[in-house]
HTML snippet that shows the backbone in 3Dmol.js (N, CA, C, O; Angstrom):
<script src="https://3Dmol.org/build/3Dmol-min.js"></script>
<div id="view" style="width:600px;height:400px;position:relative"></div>
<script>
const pdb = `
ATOM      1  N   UNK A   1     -19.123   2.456  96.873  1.00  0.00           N
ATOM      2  CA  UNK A   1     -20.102   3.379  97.415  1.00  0.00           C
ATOM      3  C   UNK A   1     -21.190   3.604  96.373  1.00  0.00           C
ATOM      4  O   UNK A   1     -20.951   3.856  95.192  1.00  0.00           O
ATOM      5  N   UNK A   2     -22.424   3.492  96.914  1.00  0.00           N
ATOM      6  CA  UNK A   2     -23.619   4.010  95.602  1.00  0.00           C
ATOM      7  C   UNK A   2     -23.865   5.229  95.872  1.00  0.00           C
ATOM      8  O   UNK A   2     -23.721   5.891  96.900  1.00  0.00           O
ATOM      9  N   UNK A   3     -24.323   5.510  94.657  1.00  0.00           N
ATOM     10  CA  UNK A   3     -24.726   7.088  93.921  1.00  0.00           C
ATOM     11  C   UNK A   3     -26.108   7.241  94.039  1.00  0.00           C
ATOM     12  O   UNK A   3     -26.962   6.379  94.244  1.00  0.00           O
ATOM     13  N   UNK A   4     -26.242   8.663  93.857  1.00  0.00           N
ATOM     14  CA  UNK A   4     -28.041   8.233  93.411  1.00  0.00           C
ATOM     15  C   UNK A   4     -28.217   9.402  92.076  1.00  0.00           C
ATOM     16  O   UNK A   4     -29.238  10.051  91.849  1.00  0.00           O
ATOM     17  N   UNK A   5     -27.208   9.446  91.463  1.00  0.00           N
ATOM     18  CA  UNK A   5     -27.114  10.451  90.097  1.00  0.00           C
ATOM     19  C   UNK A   5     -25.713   9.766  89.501  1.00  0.00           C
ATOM     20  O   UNK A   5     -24.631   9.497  90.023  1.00  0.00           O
ATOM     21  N   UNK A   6     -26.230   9.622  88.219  1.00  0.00           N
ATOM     22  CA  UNK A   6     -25.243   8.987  86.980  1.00  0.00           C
ATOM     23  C   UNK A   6     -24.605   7.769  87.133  1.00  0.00           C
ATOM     24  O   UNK A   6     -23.484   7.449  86.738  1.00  0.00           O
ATOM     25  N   UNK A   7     -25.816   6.808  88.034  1.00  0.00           N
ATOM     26  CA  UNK A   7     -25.701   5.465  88.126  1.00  0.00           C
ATOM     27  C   UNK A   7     -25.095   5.099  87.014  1.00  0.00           C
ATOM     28  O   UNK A   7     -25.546   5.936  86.233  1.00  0.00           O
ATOM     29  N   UNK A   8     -23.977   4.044  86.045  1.00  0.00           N
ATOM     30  CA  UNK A   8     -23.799   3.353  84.703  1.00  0.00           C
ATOM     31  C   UNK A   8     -25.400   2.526  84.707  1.00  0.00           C
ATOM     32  O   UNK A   8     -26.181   2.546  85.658  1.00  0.00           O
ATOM     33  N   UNK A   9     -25.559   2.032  83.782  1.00  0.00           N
ATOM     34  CA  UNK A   9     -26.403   0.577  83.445  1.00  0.00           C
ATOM     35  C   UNK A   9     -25.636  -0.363  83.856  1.00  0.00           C
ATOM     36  O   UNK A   9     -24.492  -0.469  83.415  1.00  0.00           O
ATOM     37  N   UNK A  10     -26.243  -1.373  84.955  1.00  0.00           N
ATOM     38  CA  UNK A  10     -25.283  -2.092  84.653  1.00  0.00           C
ATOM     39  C   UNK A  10     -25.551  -3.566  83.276  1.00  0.00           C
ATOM     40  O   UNK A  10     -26.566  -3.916  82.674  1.00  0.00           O
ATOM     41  N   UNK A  11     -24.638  -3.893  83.251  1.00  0.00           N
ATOM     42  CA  UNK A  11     -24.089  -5.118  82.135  1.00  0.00           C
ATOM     43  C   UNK A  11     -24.825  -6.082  82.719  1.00  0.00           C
ATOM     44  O   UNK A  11     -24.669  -6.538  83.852  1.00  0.00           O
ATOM     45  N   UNK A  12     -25.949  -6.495  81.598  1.00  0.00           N
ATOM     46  CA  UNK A  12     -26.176  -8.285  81.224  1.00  0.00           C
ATOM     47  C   UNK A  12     -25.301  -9.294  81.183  1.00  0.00           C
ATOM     48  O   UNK A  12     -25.247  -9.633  80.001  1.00  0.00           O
ATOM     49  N   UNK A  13     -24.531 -10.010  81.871  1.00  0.00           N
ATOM     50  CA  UNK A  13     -23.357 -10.691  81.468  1.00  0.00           C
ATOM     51  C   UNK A  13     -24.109 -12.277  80.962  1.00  0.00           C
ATOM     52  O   UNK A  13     -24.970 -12.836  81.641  1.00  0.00           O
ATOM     53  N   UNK A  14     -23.564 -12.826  79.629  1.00  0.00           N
ATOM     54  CA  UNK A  14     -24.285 -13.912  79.442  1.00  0.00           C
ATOM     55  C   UNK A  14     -23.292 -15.062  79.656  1.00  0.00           C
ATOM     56  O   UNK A  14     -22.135 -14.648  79.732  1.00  0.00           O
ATOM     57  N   UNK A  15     -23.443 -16.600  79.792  1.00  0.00           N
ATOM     58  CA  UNK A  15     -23.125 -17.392  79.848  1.00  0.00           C
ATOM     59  C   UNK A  15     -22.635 -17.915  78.674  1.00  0.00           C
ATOM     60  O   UNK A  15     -23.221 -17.600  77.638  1.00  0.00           O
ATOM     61  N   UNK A  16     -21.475 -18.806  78.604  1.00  0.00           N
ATOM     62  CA  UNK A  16     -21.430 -19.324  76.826  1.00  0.00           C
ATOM     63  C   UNK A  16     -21.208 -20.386  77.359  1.00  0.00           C
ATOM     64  O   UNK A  16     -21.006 -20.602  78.554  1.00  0.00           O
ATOM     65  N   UNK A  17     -21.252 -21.562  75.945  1.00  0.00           N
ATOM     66  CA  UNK A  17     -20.975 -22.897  75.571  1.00  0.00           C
ATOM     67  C   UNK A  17     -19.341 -22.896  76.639  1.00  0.00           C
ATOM     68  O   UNK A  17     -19.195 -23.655  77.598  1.00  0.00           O
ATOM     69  N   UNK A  18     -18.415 -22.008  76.236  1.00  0.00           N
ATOM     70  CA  UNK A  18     -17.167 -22.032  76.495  1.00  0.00           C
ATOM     71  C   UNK A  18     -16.812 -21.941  78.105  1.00  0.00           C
ATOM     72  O   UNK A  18     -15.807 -22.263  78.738  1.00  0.00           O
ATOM     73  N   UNK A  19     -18.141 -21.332  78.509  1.00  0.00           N
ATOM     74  CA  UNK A  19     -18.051 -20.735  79.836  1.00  0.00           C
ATOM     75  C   UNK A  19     -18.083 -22.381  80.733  1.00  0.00           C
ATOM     76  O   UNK A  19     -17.371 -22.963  81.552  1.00  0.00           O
ATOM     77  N   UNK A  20     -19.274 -22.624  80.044  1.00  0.00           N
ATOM     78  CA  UNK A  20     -19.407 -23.848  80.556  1.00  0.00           C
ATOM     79  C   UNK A  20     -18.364 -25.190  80.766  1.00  0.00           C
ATOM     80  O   UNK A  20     -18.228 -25.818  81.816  1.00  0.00           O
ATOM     81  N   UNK A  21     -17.514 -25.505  79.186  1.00  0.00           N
ATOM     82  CA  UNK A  21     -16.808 -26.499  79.436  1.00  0.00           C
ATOM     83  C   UNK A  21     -15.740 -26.079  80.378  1.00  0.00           C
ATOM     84  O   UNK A  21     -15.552 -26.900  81.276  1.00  0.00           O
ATOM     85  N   UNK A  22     -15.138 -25.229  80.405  1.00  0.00           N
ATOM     86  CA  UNK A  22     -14.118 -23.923  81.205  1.00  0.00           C
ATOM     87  C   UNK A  22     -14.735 -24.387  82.916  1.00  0.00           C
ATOM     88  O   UNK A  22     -13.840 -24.461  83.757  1.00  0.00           O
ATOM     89  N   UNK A  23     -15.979 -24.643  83.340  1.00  0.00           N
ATOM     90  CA  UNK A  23     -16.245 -24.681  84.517  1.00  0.00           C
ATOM     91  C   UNK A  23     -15.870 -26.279  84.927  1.00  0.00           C
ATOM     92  O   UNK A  23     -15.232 -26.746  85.870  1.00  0.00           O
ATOM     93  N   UNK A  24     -16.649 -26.974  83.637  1.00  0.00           N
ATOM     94  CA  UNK A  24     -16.923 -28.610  84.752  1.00  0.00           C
ATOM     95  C   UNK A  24     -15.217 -29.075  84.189  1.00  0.00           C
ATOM     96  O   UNK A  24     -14.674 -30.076  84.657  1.00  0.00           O
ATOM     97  N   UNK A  25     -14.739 -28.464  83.470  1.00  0.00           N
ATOM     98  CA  UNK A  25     -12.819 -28.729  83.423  1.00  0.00           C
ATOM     99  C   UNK A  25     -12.252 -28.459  84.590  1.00  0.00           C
ATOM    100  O   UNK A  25     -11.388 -29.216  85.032  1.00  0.00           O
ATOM    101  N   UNK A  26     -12.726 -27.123  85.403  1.00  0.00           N
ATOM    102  CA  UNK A  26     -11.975 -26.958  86.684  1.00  0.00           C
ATOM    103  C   UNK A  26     -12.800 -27.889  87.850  1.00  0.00           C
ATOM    104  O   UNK A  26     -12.329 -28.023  88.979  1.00  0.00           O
ATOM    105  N   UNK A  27     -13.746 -28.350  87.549  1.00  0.00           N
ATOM    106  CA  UNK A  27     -14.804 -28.551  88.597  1.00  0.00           C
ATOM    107  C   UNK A  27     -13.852 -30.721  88.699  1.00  0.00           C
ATOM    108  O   UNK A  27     -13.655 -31.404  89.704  1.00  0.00           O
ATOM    109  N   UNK A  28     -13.555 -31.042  87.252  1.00  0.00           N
ATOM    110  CA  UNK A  28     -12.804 -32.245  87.386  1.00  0.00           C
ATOM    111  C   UNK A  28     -11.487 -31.982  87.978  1.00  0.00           C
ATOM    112  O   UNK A  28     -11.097 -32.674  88.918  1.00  0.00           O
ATOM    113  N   UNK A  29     -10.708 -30.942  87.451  1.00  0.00           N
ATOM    114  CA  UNK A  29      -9.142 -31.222  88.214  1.00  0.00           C
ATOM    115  C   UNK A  29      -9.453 -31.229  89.516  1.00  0.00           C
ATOM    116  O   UNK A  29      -9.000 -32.157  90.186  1.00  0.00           O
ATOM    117  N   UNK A  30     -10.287 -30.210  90.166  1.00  0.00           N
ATOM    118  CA  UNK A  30     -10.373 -30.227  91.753  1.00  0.00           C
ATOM    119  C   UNK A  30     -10.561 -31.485  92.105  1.00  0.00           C
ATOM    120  O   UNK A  30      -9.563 -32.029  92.578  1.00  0.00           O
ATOM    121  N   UNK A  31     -11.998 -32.441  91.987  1.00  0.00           N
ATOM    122  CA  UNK A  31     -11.857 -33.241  91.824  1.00  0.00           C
ATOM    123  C   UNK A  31     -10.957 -34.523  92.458  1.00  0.00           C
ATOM    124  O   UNK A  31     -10.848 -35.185  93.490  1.00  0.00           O
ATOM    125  N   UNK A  32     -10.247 -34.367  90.752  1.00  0.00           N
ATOM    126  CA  UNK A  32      -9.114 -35.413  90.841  1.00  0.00           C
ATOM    127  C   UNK A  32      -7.952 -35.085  91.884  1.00  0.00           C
ATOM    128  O   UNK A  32      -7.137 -35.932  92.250  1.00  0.00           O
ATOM    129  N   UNK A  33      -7.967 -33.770  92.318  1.00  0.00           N
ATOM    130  CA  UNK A  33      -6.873 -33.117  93.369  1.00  0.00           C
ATOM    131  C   UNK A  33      -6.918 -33.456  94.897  1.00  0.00           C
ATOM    132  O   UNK A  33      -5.948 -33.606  95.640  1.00  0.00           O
ATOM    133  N   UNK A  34      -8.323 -33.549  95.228  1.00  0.00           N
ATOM    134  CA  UNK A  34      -8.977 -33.363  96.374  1.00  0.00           C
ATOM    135  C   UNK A  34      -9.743 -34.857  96.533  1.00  0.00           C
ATOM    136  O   UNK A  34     -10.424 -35.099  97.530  1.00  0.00           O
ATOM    137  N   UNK A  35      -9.605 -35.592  95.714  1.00  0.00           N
ATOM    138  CA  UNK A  35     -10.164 -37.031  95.783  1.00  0.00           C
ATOM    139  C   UNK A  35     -11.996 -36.845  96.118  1.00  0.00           C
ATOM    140  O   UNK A  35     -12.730 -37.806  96.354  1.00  0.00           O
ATOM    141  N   UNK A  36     -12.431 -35.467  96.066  1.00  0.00           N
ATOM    142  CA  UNK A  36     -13.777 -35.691  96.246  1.00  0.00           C
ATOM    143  C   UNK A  36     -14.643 -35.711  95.346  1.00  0.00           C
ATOM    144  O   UNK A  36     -14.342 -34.766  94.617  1.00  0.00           O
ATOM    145  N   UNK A  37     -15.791 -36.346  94.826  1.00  0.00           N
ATOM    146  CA  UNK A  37     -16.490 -36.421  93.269  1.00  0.00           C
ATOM    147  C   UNK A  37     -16.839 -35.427  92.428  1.00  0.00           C
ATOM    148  O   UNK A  37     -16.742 -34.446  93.164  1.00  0.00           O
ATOM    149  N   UNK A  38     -17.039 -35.197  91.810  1.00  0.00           N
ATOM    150  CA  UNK A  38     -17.308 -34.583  91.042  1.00  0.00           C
ATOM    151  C   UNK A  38     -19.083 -33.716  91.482  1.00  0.00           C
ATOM    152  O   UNK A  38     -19.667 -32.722  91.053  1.00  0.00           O
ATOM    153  N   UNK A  39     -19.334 -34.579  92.342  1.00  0.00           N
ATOM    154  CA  UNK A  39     -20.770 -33.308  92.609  1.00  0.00           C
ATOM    155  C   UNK A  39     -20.739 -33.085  94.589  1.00  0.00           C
ATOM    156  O   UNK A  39     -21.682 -32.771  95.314  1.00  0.00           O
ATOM    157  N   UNK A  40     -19.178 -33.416  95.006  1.00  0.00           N
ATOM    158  CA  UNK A  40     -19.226 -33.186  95.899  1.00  0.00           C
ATOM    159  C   UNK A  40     -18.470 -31.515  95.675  1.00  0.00           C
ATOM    160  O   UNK A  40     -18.792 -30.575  96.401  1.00  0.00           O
ATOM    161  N   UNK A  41     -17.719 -31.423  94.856  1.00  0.00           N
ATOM    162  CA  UNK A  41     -17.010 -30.043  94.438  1.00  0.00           C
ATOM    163  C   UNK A  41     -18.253 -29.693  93.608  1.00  0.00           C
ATOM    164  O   UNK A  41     -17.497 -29.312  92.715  1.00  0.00           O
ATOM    165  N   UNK A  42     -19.077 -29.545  93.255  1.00  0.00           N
ATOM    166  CA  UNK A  42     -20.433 -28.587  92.696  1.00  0.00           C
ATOM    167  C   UNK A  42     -21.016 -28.929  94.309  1.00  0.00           C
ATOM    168  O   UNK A  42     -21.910 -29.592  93.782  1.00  0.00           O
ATOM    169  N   UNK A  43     -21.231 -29.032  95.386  1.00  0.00           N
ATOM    170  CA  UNK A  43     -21.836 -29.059  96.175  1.00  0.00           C
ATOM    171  C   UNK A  43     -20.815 -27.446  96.915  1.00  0.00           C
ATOM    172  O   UNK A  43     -21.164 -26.306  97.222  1.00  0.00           O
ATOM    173  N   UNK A  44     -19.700 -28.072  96.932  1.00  0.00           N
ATOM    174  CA  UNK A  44     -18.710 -26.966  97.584  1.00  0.00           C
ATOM    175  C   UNK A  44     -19.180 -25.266  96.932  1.00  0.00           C
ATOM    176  O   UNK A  44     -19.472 -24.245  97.555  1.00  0.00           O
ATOM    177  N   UNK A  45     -19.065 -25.612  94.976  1.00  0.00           N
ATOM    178  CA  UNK A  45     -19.186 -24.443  94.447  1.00  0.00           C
ATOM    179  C   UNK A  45     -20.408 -24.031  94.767  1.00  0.00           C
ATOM    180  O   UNK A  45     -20.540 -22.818  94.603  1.00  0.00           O
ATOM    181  N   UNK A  46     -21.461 -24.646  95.207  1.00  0.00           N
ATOM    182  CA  UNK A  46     -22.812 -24.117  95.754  1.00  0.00           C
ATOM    183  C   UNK A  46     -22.698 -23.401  96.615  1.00  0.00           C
ATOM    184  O   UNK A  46     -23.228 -22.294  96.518  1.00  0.00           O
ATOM    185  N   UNK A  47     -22.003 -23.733  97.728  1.00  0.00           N
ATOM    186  CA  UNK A  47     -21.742 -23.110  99.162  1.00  0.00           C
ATOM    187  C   UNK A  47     -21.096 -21.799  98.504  1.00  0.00           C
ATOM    188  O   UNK A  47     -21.665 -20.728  98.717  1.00  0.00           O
ATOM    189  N   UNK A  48     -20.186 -21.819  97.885  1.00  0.00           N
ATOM    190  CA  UNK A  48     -19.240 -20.273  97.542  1.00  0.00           C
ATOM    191  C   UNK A  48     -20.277 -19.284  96.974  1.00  0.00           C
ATOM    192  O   UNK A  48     -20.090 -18.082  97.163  1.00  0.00           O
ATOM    193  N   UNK A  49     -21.331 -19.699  96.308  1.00  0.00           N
ATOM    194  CA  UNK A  49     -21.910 -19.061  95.065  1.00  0.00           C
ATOM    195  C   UNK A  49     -23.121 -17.896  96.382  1.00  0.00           C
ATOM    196  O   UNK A  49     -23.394 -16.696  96.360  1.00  0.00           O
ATOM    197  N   UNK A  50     -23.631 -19.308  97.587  1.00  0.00           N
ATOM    198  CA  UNK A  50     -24.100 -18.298  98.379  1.00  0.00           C
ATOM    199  C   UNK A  50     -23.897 -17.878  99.626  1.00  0.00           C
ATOM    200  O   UNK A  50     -24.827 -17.647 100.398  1.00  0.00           O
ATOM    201  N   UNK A  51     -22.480 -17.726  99.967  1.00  0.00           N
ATOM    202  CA  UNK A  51     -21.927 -16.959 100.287  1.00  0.00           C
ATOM    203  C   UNK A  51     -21.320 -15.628  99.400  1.00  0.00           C
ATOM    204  O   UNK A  51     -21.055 -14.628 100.069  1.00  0.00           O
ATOM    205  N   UNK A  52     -21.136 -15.581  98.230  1.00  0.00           N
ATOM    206  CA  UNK A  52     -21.122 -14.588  97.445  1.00  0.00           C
ATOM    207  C   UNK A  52     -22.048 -13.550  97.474  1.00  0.00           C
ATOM    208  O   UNK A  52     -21.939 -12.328  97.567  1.00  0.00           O
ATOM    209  N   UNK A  53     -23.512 -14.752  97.315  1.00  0.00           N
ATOM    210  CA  UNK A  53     -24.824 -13.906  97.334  1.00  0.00           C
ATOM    211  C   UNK A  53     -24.917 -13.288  98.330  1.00  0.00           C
ATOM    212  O   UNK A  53     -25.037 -12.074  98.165  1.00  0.00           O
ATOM    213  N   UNK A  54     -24.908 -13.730  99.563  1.00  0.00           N
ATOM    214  CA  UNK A  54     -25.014 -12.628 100.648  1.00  0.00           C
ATOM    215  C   UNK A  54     -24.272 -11.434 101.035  1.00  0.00           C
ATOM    216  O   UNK A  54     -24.659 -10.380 101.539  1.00  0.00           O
ATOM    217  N   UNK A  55     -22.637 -12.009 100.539  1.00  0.00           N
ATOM    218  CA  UNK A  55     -21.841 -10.576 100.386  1.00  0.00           C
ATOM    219  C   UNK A  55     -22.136  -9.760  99.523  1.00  0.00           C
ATOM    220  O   UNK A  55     -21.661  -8.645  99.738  1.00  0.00           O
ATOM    221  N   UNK A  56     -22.901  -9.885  98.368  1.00  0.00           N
ATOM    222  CA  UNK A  56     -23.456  -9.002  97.603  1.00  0.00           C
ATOM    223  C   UNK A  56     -25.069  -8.222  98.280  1.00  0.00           C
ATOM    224  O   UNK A  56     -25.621  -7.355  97.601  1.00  0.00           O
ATOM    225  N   UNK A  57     -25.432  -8.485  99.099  1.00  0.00           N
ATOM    226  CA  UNK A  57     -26.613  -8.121  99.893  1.00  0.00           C
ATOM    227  C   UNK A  57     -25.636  -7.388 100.856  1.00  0.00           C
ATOM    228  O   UNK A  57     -25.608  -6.162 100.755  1.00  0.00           O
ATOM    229  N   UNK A  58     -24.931  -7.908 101.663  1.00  0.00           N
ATOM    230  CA  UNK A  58     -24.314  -7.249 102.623  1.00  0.00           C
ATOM    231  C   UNK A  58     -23.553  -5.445 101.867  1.00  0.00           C
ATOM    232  O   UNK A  58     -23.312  -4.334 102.339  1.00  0.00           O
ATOM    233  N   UNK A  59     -23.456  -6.005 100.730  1.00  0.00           N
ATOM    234  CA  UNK A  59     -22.374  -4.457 100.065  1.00  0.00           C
ATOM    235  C   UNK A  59     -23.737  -3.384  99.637  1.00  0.00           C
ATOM    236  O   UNK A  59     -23.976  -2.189  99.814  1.00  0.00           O
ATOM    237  N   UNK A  60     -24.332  -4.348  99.090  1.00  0.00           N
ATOM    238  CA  UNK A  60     -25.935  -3.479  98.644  1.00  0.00           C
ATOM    239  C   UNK A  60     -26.447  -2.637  99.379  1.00  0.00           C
ATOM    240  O   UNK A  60     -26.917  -1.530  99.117  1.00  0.00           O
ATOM    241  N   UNK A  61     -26.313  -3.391 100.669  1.00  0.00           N
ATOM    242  CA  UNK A  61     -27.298  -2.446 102.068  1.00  0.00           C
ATOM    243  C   UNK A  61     -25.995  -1.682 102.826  1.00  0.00           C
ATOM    244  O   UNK A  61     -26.289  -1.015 103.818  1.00  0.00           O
ATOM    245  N   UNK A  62     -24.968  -1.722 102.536  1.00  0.00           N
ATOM    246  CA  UNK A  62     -23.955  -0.299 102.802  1.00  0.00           C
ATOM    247  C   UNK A  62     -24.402   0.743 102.186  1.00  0.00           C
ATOM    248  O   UNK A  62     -24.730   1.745 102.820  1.00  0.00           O
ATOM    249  N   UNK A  63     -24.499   0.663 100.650  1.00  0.00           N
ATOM    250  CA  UNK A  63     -24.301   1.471  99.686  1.00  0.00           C
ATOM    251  C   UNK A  63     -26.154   2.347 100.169  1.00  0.00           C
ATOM    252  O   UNK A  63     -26.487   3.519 100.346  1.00  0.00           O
ATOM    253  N   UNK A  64     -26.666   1.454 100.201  1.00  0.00           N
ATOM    254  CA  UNK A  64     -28.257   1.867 100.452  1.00  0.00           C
ATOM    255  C   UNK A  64     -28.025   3.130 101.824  1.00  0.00           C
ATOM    256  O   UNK A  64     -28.153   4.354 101.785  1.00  0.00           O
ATOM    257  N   UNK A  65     -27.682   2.301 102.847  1.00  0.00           N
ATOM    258  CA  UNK A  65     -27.496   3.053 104.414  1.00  0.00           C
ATOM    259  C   UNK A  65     -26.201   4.038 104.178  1.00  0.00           C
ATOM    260  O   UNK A  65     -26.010   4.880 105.055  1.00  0.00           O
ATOM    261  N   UNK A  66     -25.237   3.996 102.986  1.00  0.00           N
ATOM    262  CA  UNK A  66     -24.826   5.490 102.929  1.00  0.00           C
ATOM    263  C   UNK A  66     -25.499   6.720 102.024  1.00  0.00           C
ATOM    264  O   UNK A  66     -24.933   7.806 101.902  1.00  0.00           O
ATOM    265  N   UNK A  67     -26.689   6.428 101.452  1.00  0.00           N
ATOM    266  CA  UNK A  67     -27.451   6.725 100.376  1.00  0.00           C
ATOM    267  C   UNK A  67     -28.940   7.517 101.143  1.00  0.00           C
ATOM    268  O   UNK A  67     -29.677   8.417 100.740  1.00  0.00           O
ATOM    269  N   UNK A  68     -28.930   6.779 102.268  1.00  0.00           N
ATOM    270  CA  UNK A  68     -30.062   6.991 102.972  1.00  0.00           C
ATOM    271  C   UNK A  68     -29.672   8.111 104.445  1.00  0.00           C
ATOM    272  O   UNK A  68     -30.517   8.660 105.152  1.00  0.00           O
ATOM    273  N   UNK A  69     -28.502   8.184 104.560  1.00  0.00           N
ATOM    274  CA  UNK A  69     -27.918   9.239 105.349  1.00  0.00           C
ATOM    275  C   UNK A  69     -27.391  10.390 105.001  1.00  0.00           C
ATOM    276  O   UNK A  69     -27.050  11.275 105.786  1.00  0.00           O
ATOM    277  N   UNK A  70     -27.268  10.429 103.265  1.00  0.00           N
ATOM    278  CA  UNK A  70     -27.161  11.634 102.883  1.00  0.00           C
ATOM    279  C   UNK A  70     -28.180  12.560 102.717  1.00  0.00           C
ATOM    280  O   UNK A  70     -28.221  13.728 103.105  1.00  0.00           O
ATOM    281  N   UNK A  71     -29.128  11.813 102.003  1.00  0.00           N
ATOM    282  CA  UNK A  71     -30.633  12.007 102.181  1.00  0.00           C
ATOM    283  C   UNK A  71     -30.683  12.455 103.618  1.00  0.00           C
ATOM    284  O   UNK A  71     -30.726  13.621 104.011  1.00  0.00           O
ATOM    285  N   UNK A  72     -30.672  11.455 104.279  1.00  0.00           N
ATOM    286  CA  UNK A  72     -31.232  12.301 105.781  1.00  0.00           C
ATOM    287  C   UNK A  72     -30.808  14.000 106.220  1.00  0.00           C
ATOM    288  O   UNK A  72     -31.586  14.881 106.588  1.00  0.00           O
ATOM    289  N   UNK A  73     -29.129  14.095 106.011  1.00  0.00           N
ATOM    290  CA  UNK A  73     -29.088  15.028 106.268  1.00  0.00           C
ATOM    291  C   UNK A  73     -29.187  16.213 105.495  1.00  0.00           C
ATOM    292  O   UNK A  73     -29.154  17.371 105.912  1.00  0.00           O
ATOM    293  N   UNK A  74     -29.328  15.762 104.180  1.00  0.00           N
ATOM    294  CA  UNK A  74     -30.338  16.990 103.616  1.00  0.00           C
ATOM    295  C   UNK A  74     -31.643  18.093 104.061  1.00  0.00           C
ATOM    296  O   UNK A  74     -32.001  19.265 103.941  1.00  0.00           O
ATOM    297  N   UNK A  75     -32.112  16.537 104.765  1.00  0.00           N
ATOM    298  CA  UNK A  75     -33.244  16.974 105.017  1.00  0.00           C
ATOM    299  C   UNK A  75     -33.070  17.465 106.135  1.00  0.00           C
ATOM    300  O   UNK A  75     -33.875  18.352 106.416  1.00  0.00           O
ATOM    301  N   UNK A  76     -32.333  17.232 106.877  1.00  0.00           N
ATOM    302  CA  UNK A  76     -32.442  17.531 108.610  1.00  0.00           C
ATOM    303  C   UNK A  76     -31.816  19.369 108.320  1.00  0.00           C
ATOM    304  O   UNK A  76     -31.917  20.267 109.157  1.00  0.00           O
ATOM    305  N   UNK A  77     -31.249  19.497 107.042  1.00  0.00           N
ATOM    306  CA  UNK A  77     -30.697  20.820 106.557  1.00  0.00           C
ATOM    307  C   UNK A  77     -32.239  22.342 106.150  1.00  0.00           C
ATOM    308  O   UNK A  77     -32.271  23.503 106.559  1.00  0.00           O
ATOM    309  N   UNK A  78     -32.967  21.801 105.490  1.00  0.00           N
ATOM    310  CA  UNK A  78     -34.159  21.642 105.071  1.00  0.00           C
ATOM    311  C   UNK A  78     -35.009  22.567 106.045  1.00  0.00           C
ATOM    312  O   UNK A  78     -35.461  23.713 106.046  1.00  0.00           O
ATOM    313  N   UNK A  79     -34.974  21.052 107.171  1.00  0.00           N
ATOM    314  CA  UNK A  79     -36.189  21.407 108.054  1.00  0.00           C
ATOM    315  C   UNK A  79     -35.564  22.689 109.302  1.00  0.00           C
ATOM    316  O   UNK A  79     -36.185  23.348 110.136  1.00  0.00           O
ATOM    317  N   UNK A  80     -34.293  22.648 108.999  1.00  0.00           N
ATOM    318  CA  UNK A  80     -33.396  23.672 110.124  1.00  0.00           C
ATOM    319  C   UNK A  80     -34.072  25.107 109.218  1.00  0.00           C
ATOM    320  O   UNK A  80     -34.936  25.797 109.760  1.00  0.00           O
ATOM    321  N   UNK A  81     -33.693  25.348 108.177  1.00  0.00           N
ATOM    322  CA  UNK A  81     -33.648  26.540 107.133  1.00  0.00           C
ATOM    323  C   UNK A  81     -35.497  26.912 107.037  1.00  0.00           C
ATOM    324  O   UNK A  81     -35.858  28.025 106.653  1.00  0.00           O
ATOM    325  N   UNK A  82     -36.718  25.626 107.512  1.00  0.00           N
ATOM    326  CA  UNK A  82     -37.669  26.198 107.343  1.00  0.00           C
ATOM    327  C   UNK A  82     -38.046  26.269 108.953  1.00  0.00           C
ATOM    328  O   UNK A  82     -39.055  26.835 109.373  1.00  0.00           O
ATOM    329  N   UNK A  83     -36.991  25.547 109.850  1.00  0.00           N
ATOM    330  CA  UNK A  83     -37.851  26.440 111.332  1.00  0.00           C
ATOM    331  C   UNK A  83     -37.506  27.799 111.477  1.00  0.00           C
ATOM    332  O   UNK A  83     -38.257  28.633 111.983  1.00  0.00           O
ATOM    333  N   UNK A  84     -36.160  28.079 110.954  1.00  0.00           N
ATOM    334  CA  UNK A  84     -35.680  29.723 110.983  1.00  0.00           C
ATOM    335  C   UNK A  84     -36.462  30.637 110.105  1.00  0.00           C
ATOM    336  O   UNK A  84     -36.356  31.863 110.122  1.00  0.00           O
ATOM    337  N   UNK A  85     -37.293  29.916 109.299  1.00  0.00           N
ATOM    338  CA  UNK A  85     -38.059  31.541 108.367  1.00  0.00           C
ATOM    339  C   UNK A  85     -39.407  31.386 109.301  1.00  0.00           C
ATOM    340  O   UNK A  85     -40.339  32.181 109.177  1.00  0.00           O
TER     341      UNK A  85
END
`;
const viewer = $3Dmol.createViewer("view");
viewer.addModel(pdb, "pdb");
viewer.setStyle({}, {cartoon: {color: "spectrum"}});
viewer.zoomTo();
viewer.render();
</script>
């Protein structure tokens, strides 16, 4: 759920040398597992990466549309308290 007070920062996460050999190591066993080449499994990890991306859009615009209904009914609180004066 998002906030809209005492958000963290979030984290820069960086990439390393290690990160890397760590990837095209798993990216060969699959590979050799699945008999498909080596840039047919980076074709696959493409597909995952955006489908990720969109579930991360999809969670974003929850957090937004529960963010934007609290807000609302603030206000709908607001405008009640200034038709009564």
């Amino acid at each position: 759920m998002g906030t809209l007070h005492s958000q963290p920062e979030r984290k820069p996460l960086r990439i390393t040398n290690d990160d890397m050999f760590d990837e095209i190591r798993d990216i060969k066993i699959i590979s050799e597992v699945t008999g498909l080449s080596f840039e047919q499994v980076l074709s696959v990890y493409k597909l995952l990466e955006l489908r990720r991306k969109n579930d991360l859009y999809l969670h974003n615009g929850d957090a937004f549309d529960e963010q934007i209904s609290g807000i609302g009914s603030i206000l709908e609180k607001i405008a009640t308290q200034l038709d009564r004066s």
